[in-house]
Steps between C-alpha positions, in 0.01 A plus 500: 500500500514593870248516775124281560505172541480202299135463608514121470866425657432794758903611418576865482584591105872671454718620239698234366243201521490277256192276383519221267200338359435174350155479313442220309275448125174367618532498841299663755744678717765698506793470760770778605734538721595779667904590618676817636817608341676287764389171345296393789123393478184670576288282371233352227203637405359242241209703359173257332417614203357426113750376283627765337695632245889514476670776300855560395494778858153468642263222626106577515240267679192565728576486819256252735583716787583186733858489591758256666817631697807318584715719824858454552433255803274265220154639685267466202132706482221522272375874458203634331287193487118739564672668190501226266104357665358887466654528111301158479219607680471814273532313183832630387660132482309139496429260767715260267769753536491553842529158536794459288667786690426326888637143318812747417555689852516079618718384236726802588455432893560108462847593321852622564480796256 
């Protein structure tokens, strides 16, 4: 895939880039990291989410629209956070899930993933 962004990592998209993602049973994230053909690194976008379901070539989960990002230099952000409140707000998750999802954007933050 070439051109955009990676809207998280702010790194242009090219041919050649590679993602690998690690998602976990029961877990409420996903993690992947992004490469160019070259081998260097652009960068993690791990992406908080309901724990989904892992098939022999697909994975499905909600997303919780919160996201953290790792850049090469080790900056980390959190993105999205109004997302996840206003899906709360509106009803489309529960308070006890938001609140599982902020405990997991600290857990993340707090360690060297």
């Amino acid at each position: 895939m070439s051109g955009g962004i990676y809207d998280c990592l702010g790194a242009q998209k090219q041919v050649g880039d590679m993602a690998i993602t690690d998602a976990k049973i029961n877990e409420y994230y996903t993690a992947t990291w992004y490469c160019p053909k070259d081998g260097s690194f652009k960068g993690t976008n791990i992406n908080l989410n309901m724990p989904g379901g892992i098939y022999a070539f697909k994975i499905r989960y909600v997303d919780l629209e919160v996201d953290v990002c790792i850049l090469p230099r080790g900056d980390v952000r959190v993105i999205d956070q109004e997302m996840l409140q206003r899906t709360a707000s509106e009803g489309l998750i529960t308070e006890r899930l938001l609140d599982i999802a902020r405990a997991k954007v600290d857990e993340i933050l707090a360690s060297s993933i």
